[in-house]
C-alpha positions in Angstrom: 18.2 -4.9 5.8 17.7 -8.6 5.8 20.5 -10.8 6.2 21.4 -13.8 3.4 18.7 -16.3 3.9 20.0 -19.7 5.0 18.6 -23.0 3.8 20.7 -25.7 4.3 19.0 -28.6 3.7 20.4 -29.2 0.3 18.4 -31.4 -1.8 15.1 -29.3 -1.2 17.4 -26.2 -1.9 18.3 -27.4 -5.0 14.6 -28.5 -6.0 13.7 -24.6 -5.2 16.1 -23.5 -6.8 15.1 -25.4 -10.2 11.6 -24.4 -9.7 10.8 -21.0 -12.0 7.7 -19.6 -10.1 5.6 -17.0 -11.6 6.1 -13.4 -9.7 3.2 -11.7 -8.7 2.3 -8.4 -9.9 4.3 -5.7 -9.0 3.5 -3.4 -6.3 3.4 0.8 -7.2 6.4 2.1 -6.8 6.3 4.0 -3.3 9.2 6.4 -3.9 7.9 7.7 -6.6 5.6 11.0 -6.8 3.5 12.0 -9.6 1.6 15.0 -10.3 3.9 17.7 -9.5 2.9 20.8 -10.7 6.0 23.5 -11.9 5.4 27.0 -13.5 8.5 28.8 -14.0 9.2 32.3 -15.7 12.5 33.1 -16.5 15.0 35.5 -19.0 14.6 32.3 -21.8 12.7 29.2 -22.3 15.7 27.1 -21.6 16.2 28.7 -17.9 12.8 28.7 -17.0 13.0 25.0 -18.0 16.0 24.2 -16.2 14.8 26.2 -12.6 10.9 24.4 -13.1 12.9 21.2 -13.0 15.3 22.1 -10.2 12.1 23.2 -8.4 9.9 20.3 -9.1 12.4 17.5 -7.9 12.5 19.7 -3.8 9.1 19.5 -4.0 8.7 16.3 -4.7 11.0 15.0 -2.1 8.7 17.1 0.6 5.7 15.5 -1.1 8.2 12.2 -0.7 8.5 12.3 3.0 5.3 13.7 3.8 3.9 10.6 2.0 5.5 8.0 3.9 5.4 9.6 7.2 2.2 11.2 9.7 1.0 15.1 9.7 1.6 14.9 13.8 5.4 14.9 11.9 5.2 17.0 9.2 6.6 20.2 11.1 9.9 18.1 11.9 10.6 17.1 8.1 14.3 18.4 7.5 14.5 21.2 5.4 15.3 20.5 1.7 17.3 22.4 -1.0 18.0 21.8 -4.8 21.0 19.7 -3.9 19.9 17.8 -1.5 16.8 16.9 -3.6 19.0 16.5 -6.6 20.9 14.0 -4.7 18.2 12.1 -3.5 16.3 11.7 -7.4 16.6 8.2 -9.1 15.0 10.1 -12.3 12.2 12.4 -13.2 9.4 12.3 -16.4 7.6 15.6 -17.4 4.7 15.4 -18.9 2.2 18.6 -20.1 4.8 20.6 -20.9 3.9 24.1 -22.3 6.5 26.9 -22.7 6.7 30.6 -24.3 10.0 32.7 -24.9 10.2 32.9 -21.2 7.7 30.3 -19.2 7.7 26.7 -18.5 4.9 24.9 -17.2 4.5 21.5 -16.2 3.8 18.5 -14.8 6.4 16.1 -13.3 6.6 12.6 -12.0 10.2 12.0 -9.7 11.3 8.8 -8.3 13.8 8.8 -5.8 17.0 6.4 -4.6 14.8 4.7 -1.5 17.7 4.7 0.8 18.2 8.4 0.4 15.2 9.3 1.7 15.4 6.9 4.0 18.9 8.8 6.0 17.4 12.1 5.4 14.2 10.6 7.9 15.9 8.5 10.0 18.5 11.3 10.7 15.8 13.4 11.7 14.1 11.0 13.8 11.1 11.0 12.5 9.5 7.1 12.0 7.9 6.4 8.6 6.0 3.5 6.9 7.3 1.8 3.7 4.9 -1.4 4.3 2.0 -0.5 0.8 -1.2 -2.0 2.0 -3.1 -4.4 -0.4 -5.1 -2.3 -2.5 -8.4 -2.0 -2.5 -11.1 -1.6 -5.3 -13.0 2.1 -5.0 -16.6 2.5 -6.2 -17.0 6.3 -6.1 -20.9 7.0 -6.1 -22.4 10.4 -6.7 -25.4 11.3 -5.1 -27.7 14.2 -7.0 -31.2 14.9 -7.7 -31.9 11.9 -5.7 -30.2 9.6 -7.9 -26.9 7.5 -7.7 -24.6 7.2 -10.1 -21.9 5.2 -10.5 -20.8 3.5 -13.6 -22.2 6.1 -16.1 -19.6 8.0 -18.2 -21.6 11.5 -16.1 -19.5 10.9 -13.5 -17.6 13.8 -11.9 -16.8 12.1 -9.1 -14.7 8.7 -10.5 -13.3 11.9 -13.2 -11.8 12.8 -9.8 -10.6 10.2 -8.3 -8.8 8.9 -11.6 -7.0 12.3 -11.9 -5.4 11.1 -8.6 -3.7 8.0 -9.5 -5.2 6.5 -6.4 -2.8 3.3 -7.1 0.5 4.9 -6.5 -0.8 5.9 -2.5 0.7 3.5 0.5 -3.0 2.9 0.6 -3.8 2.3 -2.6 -6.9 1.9 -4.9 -8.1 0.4 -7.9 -10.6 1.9 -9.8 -12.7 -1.1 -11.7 -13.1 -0.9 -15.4 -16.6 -0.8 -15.6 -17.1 -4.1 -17.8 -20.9 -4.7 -18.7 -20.9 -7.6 -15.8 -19.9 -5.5 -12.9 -22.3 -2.8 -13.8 -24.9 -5.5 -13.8 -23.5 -7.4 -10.6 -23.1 -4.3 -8.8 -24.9 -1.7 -9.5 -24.8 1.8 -7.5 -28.0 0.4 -5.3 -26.0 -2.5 -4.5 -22.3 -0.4 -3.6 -24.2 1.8 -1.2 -26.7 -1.5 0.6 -25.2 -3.8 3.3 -27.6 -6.7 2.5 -26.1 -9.8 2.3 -26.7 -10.0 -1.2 -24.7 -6.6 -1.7 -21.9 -7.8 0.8 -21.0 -10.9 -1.5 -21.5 -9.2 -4.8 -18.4 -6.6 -3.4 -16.2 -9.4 -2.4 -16.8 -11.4 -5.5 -15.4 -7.5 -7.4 -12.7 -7.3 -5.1 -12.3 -10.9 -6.0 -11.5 -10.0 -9.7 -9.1 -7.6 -8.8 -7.0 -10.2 -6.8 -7.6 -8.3 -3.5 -10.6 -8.3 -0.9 -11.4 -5.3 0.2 -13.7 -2.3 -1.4 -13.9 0.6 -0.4 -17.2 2.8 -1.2 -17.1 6.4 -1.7 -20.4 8.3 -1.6 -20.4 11.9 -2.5 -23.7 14.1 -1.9 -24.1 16.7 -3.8 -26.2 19.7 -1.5 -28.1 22.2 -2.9 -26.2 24.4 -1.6 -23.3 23.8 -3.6 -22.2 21.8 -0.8 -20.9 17.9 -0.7 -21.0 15.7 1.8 -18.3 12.6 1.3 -18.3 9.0 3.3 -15.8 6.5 2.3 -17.4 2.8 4.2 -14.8 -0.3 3.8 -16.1 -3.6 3.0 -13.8 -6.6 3.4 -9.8 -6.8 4.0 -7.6 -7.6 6.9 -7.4 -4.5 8.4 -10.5 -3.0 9.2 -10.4 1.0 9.1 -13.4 3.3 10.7 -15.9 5.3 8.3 -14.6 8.2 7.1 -16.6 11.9 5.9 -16.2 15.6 5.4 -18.2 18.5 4.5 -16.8 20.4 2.0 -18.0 24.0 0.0 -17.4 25.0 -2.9 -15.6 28.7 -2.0 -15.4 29.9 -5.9 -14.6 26.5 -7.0 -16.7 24.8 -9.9 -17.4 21.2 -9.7 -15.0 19.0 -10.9 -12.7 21.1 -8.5 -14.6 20.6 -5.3 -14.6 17.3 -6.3 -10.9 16.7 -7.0 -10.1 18.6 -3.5 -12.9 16.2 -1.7 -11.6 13.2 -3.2 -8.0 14.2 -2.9 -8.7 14.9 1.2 -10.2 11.5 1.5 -7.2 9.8 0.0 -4.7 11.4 2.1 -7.2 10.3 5.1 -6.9 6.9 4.2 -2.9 7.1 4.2 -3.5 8.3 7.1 -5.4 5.6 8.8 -2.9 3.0 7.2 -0.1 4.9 8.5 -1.0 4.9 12.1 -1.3 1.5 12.0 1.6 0.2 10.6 4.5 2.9 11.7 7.0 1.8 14.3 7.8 4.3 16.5 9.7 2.4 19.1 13.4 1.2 16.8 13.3 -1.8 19.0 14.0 -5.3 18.0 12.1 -8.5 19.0 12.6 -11.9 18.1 9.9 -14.6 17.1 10.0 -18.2 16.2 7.2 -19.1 13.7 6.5 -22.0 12.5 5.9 -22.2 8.5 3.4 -24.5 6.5 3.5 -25.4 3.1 2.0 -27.6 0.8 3.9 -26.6 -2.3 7.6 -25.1 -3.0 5.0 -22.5 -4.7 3.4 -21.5 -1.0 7.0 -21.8 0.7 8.0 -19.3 -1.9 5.3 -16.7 -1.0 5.8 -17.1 2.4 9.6 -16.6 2.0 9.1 -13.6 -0.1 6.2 -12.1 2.1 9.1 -12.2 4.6 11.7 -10.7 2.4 9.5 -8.2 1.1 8.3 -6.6 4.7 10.0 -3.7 5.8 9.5 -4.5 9.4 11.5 -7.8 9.2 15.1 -7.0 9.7 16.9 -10.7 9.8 15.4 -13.7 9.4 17.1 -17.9 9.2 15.6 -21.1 8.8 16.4 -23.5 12.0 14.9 -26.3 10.1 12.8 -27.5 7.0 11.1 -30.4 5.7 8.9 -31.2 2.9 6.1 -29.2 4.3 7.0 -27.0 7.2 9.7 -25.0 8.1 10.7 -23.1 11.6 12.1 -19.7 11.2 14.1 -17.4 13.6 12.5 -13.5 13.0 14.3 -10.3 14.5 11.4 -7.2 13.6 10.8 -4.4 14.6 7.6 -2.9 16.1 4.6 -5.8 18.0 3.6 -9.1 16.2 0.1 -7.4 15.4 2.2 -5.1 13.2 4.0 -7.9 12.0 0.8 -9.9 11.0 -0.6 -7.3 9.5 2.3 -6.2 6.9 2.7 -10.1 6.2 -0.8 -9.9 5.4 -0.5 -7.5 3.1 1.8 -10.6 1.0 -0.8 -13.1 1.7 0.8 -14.4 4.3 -0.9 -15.1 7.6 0.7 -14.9 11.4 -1.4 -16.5 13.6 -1.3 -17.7 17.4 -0.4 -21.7 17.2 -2.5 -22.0 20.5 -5.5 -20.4 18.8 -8.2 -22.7 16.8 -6.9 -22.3 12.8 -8.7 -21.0 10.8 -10.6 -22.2 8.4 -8.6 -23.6 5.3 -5.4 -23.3 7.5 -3.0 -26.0 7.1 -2.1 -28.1 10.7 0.9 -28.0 12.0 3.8 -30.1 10.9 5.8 -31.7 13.5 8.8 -33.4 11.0 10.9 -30.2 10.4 14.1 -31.0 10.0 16.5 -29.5 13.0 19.3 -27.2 11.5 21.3 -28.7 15.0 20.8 -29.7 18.3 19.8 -26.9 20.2 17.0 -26.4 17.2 15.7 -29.7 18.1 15.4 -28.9 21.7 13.4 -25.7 20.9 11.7 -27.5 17.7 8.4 -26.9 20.2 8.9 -23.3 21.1 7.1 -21.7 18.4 3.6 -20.6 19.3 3.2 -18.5 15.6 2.6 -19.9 12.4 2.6 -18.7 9.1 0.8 -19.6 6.3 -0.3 -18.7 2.9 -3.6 -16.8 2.3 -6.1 -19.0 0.4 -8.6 -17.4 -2.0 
């Protein structure tokens, strides 16, 4: 847990203080799971009810851990029983609820007390991520007949991957409206080309959906019966490889193949996010970044991207001034994994030797010392951090 954050220079405390920023949109909830299937039978309605419930939250808590943590894992999960799942749930929903004199059937959506799944992994020893990537907007194109289709209502394929909830994923995605000026601006042609053209058309999407990454999903249908799936990213900070499977249909009609391709391609990109962003080593390192900000607005994204990272465990201001601040960071895992789950904020780590980039804001050499031995390691820092400008 981060430790109280210390600003003692008063009179730009007090000026934060007064200043009401607007907070950003709220991230999915991670310890939540949705879509939990439960079909009970039972001597009366009310039983069966009462033992699909029981039943839904201990699978939802596997679903739970499996979500934040890798398959390689997966066999070490603790076992789970109704109390220990019971004990772990903040609160459930149920929704599509049938029932007869003696069967329940439904769907359930369980959120759970964060730190209690938290013990029931650490004490197993298993590492897991709780850093949500920035999501990214999915274009899910359907091949068939030789024709693409991607923003018609005939499409199976986004059918599927809005039965997923793609949001609520560590890695999640957005599925765009469909407003009569992205269907114009990017067309299916377009999501599938890497022309210039098509590259800026993507990030000017992604753009409207306050992120910069797409990710393209192109599903070919055989004829066969067949389908052949390649997800391509476009954009973001953390570039992920291609990924594609092969799947048949084995008795299952369409929208079902679909809804299992699409629902293996999301769990491959948790996947990928997950490998890059889990610490497996509980060791702590300690950096000294430098800070710049041109407004108590960027110092406040740059204090909550900080806050808000799961791999920062402490963190205290040596110094401030109008525009810069130097900050002591204990963390766990490398400063690559550090950059990139401050990223995910909008908040950029960088080398202080390296050439800024473009946009950056230069360093500022007038922080204010919290004492002495600050001063003398005022030019220690080789990191900086600084706001993302879009």
């Amino acid at each position: 847990m981060i430790s109280a954050f210390r600003l003692l220079r008063a009179p730009l405390c007090a000026l934060a203080l007064a200043t009401l920023l607007a907070a950003p949109a709220a991230a999915a909830d991670i310890f939540t799971v949705r879509g939990v299937h439960v079909d009970k039978t039972a001597e009366s309605a009310t039983a069966a009810r009462s033992a699909a419930q029981v039943e839904g939250q201990r699978l939802a808590l596997i679903a739970m851990m499996k979500k934040l943590t890798l398959p390689d894992d997966w066999a070490s999960l603790p076992a789970v029983d109704d109390a220990i799942a019971q004990n772990a749930v903040r609160g459930f929903q149920v929704a599509s609820e049938k029932t007869s004199s003696t069967r329940y059937i439904a769907e359930m959506i369980v959120s759970f007390q964060p730190e209690a799944v938290r013990r029931l992994l650490r004490g197993a020893g298993i590492p897991f991520a709780e850093t949500q990537a920035r999501p990214a907007v999915l274009l899910p194109v359907l091949r068939r007949d030789g024709t693409l289709v991607l923003w018609e209502e005939n499409n199976p394929w986004r059918d599927a991957w809005a039965s997923l909830r793609p949001e609520d994923e560590l890695a999640p995605l957005i599925l765009p409206i469909g407003e009569i000026m992205e269907m114009s601006t990017v067309p299916a042609e377009t999501a599938v080309s890497d022309s210039e053209e098509a590259r800026t058309a993507l990030a000017d999407l992604a753009a409207n959906y306050g992120t910069s990454k797409v990710v393209v999903a192109v599903a070919a249908l055989g004829a066969d019966g067949s389908l052949q799936v390649t997800m391509t990213h476009r954009g973001g900070t953390a570039p992920s490889a291609p990924l594609s499977g092969t799947y048949q249909a084995e008795g299952r009609d369409l929208p079902q193949l679909l809804e299992a391709a699409a629902a293996d391609m999301l769990s491959g990109i948790a996947v990928q996010w997950k490998r890059q962003i889990i610490v497996r080593d509980g060791t702590l390192s300690t950096l000294t970044v430098q800070a710049d900000f041109a407004t108590l607005s960027e110092w406040e994204t740059i204090r909550k991207g900080l806050t808000s990272t799961p791999l920062v465990q402490d963190m205290e201001v040596a110094g401030i001034s109008p525009r810069g601040a130097e900050i002591r960071i204990s963390h766990k895992g490398s400063t690559e994994m550090l950059a990139l789950s401050l990223a995910q904020q909008n908040v950029t780590l960088s080398d202080r030797t390296a050439t800024p980039a473009e946009g950056a804001m230069p360093v500022e050499d007038d922080v204010a010392p919290m004492d002495t031995g600050a001063a003398a390691a005022r030019s220690a820092p080789r990191w900086r951090l600084s706001v993302v400008r879009q």
